[in-house]
C-alpha positions in Angstrom: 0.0 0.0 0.0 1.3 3.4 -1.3 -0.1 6.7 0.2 -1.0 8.9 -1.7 0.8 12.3 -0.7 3.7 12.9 1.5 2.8 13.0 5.6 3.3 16.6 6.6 6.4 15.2 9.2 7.9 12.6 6.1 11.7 12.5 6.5 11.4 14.4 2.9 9.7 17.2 3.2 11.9 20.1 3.6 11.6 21.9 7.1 10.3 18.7 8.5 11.7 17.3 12.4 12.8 14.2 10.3 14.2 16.0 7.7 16.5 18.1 9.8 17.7 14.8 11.6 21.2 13.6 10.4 19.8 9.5 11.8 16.8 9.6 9.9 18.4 11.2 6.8 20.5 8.4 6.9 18.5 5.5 7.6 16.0 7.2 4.6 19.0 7.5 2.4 20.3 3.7 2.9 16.7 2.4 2.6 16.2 4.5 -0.3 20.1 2.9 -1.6 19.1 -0.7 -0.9 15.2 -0.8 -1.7 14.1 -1.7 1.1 10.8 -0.3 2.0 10.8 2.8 4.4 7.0 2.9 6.0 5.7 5.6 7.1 6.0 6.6 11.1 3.3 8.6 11.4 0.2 7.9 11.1 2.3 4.4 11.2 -0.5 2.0 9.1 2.1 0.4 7.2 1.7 2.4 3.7 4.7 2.9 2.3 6.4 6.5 2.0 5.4 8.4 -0.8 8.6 10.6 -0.7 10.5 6.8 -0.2 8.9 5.8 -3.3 10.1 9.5 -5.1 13.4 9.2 -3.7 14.0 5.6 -4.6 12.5 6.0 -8.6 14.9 8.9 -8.6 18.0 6.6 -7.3 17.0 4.0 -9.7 17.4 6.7 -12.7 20.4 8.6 -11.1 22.7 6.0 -8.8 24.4 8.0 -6.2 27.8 8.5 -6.4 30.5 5.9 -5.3 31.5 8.0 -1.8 27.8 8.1 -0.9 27.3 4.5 -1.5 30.5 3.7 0.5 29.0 5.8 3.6 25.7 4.4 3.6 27.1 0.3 3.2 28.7 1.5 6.5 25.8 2.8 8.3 24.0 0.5 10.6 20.2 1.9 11.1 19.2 3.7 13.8 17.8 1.0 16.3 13.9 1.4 16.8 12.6 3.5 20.0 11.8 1.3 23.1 8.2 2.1 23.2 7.7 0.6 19.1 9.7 -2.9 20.4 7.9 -3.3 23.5 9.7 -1.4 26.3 8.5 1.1 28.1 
């Protein structure tokens, strides 16, 4: 499931919490990088991103360049929040 616009807090839209964060620009970026689905965190009802799906279209067409690639292989995502696995 796709939404249909981007969430007014998506990690892509400019001026956005998310999108000021250097974590979540990075866990979006590698996602993006290795196609694996980034879902949206707010509401969170599972649809994918719609600014994932932009992003990762545009990635397809346009590879990023080697050094980008290089950092995000090395990344290791951001671990989820206590309260999403359970804790408190």
């Amino acid at each position: 499931m796709l939404r249909a616009e981007m969430c007014k807090s998506c990690a892509c839209q400019p001026g956005s919490v998310p999108n000021g964060c250097l974590q979540t620009q990075l866990d979006f970026l590698k996602s993006v990088h290795e196609g694996t689905p980034f879902r949206c965190h707010a509401p969170m009802d599972g649809k994918m991103c719609a600014g994932w799906v932009r992003a990762r279209a545009e990635v397809v067409a346009n590879p990023l360049p080697r050094d980008v690639v290089t950092l995000l292989d090395k990344w290791e995502y951001t671990p989820p929040d206590a309260a999403e696995i359970g804790g408190e």
